[in-house]
NUMIGU-340398 format. One line per field, with one value per residue (C-alpha): residue in one letter; x, y, z. Coordinates in nm, 3 decimals, padded with zeros to 5 digits. Layout:
N
aa <- c(A | ...)
xx <- c(X | ...)
yy <- c(Y | ...)
zz <- c(Z | ...)
This chain:
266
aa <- c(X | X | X | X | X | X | X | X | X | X | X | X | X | X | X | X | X | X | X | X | X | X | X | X | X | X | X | X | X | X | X | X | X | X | X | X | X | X | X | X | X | X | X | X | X | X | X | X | X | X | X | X | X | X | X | X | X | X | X | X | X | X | X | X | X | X | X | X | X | X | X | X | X | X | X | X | X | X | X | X | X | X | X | X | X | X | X | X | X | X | X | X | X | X | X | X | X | X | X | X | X | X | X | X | X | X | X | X | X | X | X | X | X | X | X | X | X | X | X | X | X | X | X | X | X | X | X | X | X | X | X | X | X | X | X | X | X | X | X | X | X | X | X | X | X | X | X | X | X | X | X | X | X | X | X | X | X | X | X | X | X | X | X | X | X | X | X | X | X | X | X | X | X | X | X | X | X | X | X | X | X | X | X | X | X | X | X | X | X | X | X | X | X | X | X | X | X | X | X | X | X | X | X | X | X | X | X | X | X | X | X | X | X | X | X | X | X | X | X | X | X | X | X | X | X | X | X | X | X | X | X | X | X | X | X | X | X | X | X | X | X | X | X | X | X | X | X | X | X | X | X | X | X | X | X | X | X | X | X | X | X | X | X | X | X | X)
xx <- c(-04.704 | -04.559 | -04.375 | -04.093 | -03.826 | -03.489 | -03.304 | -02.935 | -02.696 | -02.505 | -02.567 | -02.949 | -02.967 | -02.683 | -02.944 | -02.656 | -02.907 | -03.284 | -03.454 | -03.625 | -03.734 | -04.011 | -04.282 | -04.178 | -04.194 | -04.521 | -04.608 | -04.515 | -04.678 | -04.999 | -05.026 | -05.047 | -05.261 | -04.993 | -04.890 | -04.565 | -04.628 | -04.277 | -04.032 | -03.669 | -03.368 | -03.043 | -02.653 | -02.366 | -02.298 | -02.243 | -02.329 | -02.641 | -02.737 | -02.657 | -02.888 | -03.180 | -03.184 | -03.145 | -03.466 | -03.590 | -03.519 | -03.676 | -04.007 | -04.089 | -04.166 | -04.091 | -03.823 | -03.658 | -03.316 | -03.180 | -02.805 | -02.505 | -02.408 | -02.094 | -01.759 | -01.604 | -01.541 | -01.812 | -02.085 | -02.124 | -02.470 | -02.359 | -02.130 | -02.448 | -02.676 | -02.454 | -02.338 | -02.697 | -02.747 | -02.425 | -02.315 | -02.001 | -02.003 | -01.892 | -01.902 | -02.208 | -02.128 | -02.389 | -02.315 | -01.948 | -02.036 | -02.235 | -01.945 | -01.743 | -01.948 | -02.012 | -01.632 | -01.589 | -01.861 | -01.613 | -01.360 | -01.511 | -01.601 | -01.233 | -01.299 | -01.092 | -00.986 | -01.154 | -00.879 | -01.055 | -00.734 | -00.651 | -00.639 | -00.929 | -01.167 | -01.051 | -01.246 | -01.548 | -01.569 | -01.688 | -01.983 | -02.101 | -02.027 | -02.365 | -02.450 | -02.454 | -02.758 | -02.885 | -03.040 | -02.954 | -03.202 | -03.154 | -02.983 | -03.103 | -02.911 | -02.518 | -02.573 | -02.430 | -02.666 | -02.842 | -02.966 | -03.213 | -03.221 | -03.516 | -03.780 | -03.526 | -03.401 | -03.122 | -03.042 | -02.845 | -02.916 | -02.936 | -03.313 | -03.215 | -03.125 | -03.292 | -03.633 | -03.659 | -03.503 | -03.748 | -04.054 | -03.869 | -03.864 | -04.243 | -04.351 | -04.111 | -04.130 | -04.473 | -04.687 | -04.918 | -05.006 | -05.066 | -05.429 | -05.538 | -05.833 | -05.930 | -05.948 | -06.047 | -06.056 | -06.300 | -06.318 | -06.474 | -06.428 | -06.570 | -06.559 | -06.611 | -06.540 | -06.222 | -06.031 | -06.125 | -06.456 | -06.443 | -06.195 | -06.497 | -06.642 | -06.315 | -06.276 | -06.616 | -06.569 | -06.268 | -06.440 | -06.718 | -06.540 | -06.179 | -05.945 | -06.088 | -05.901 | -05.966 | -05.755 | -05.790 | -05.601 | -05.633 | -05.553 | -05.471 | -05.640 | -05.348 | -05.418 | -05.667 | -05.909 | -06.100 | -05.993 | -06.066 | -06.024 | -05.961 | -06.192 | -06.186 | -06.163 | -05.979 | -05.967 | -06.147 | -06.396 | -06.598 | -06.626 | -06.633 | -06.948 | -07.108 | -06.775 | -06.804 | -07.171 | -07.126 | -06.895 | -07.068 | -07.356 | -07.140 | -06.949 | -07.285 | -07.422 | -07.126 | -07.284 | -07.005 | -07.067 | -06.940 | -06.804 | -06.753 | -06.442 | -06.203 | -06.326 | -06.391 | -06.175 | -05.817)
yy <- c(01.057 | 00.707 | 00.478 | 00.323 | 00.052 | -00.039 | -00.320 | -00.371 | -00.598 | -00.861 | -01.116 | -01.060 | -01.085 | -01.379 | -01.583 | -01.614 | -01.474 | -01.427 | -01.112 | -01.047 | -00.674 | -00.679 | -00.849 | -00.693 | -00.300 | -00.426 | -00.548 | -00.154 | 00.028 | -00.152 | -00.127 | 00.244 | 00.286 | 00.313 | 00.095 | 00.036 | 00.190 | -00.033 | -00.193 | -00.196 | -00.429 | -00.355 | -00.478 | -00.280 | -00.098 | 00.263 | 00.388 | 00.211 | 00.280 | 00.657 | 00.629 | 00.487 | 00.733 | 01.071 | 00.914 | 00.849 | 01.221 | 01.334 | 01.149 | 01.291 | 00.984 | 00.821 | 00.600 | 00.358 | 00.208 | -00.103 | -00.218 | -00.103 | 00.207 | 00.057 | 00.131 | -00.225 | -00.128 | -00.299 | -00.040 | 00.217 | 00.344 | 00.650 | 00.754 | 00.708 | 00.933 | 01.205 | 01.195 | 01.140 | 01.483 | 01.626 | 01.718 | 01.568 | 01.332 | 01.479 | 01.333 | 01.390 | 01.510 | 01.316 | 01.003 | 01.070 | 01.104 | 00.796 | 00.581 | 00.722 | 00.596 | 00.228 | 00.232 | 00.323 | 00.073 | -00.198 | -00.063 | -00.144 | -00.505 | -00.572 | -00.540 | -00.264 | 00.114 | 00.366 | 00.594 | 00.748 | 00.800 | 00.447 | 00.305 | 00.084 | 00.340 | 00.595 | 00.351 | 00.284 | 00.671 | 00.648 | 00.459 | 00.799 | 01.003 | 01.082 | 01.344 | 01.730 | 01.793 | 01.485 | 01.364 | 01.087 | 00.742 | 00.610 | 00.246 | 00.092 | -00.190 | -00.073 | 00.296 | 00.311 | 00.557 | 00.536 | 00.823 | 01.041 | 01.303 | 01.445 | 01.193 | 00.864 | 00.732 | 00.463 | 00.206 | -00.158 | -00.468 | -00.638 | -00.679 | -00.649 | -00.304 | -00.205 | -00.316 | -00.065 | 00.201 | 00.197 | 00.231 | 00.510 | 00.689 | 00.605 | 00.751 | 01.037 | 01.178 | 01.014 | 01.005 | 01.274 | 01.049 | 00.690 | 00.646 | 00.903 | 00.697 | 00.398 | 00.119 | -00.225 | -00.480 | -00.698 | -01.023 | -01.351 | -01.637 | -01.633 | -02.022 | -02.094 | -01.735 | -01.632 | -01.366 | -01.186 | -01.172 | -01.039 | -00.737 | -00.516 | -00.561 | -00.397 | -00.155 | -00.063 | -00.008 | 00.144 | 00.410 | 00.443 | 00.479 | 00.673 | 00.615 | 00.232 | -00.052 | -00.381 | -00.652 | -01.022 | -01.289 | -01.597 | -01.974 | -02.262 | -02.487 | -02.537 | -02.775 | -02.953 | -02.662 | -02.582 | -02.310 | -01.939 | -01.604 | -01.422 | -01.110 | -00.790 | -00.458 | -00.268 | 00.152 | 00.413 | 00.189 | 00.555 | 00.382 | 00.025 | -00.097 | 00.057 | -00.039 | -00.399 | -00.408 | -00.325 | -00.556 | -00.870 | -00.816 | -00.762 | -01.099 | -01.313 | -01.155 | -01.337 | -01.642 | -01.842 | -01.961 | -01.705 | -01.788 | -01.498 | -01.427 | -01.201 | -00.985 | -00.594 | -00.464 | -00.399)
zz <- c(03.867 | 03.745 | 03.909 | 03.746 | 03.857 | 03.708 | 03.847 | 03.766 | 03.702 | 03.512 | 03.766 | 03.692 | 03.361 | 03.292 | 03.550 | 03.796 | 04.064 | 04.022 | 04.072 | 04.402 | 04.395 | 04.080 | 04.270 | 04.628 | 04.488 | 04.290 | 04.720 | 04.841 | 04.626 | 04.618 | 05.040 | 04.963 | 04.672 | 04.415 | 04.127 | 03.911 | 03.507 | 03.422 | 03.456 | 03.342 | 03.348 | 03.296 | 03.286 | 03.407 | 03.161 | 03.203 | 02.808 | 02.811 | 03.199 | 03.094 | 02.815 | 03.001 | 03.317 | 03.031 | 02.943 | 03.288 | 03.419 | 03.140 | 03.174 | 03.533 | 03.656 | 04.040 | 03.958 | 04.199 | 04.074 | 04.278 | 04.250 | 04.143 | 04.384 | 04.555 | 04.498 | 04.282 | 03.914 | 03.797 | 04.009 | 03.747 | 03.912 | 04.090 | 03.796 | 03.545 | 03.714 | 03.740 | 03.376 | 03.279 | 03.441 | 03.347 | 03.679 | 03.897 | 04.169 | 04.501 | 04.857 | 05.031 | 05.343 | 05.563 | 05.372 | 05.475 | 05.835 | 05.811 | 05.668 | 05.945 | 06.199 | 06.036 | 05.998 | 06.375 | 06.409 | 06.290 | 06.440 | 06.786 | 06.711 | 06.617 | 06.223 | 06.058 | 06.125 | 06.206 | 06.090 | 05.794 | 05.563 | 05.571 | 05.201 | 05.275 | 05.489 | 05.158 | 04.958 | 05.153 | 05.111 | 04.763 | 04.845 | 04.966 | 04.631 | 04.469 | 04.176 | 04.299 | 04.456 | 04.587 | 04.901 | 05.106 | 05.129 | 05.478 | 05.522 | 05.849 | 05.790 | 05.782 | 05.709 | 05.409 | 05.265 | 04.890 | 04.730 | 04.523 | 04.280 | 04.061 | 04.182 | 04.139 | 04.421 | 04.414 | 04.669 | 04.721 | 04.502 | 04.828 | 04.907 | 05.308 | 05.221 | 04.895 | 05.035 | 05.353 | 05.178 | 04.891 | 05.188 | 05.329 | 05.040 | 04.998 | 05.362 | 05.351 | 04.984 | 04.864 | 05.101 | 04.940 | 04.668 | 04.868 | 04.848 | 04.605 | 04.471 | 04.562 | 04.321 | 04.193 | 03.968 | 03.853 | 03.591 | 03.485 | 03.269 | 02.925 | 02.758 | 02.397 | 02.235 | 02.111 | 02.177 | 01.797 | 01.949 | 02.249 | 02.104 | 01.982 | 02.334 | 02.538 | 02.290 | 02.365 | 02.699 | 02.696 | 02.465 | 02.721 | 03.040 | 03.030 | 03.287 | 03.326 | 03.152 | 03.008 | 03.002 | 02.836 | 02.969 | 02.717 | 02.854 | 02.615 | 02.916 | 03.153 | 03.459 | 03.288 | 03.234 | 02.952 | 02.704 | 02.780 | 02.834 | 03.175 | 03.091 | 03.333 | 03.432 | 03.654 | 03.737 | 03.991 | 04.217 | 04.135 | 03.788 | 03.816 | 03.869 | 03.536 | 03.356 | 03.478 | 03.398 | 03.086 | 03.013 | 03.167 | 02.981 | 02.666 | 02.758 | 02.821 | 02.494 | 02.319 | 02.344 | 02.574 | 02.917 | 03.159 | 03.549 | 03.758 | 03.956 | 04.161 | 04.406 | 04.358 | 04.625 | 04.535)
């Protein structure tokens, strides 16, 4: 199974804020074993957010989605998913109960009503109308619940929330896959050969050892470095070692001075 992200928002993509979650989910799934296939990033706009998660359910894929499931006009979230599936939005009724009790919450500490037919508590209630057929996503932070449907799971754009909720749904509905196969990554620095060069040699390897991948990482000699290419491998540790071999002997065959680097472990 993949892991996907989509992260929405006008505020993202005008600059207004800067996005937090890519590198932190990247951070999650790497402390169990797991890795992110893509990315996505996205505006709030319903047609297009409606396009992108008929795609996503279709695909199969793990798919976290952070921001837009409140209840302002311009969080379209909750309202995509369900059209994207074609079914109708409906209060959940344990996300109800869990508004209720935030509102009571409030209530106590002098903020608010707890009367749950007040105009403003009748509003808060949306927050906790998801697609038929969902589950809730735990939020440990005001209990205003996310939620998940077909293997995507949608929480806050606020990282205090989002962030917890996304390693719930890890523990809880993942688990079975953290730490399927252990794997690694190794890579070196290859000076004085271009990139044209070294192509025939990751193809090579590729070809040789399925399920490994090579990657080239070319620098034009930032910081006062020479020019060169970041050459490696990464894939099953049960793999590695021959894959790497073969492609350090393939780099120092080249004819460029080579510098190893990066450790195996991952």
């Amino acid at each position: 199974m993949d892991f996907g992200l989509i992260i929405i928002g006008d505020e993202i993509l005008s600059g207004k804020r800067a996005d937090k979650h890519f590198g932190k989910i990247v951070e999650l799934l790497g402390a169990r074993g797991l890795q992110l296939a893509w990315a996505s990033y996205l505006g709030d706009d319903r047609a297009r957010l409606v396009h992108k998660l008929r795609e996503t359910f279709a695909s199969g894929d793990a798919v976290f989605c952070c921001g837009g499931i409140g209840a302002t006009p311009d969080d379209h979230t909750r309202q995509s998913a369900a059209q994207a599936l074609g079914v109708p939005l409906e209060l959940h009724p344990q996300a109800g109960a869990l508004i209720a009790q935030r509102c009571a919450e409030m209530a106590r500490e002098g903020h608010g009503s707890a009367d749950m037919s007040t105009p403003e508590n009748r509003q808060r209630l949306k927050m906790g109308e998801f697609p038929v057929g969902c589950e809730i996503v735990p939020n440990p932070v005001n209990r205003i619940a996310g939620f998940s449907i077909r293997n995507h799971s949608f929480v806050p754009g606020f990282p205090a929330m989002a962030w917890p909720m996304i390693e719930w749904v890890l523990d809880h509905r993942y688990a079975h896959l953290h730490h399927q196969e252990p794997r690694g990554e190794r890579a070196l620095l290859l000076f004085e050969v271009p990139e044209s060069a070294a192509t025939p040699l990751m193809e090579a390897v590729e070809a040789e050892f399925p399920g490994v991948k090579v990657f080239s990482l070319p620098s034009m000699g930032e910081e006062g470095q020479r020019r060169h290419i970041e050459l490696g491998v990464k894939g099953p540790l049960s793999m590695l070692d021959e894959a790497w071999a073969r492609l350090e002997s393939g780099a120092r065959g080249l004819g460029g001075t080579v510098q190893l680097i990066g450790d195996p472990q991952s």
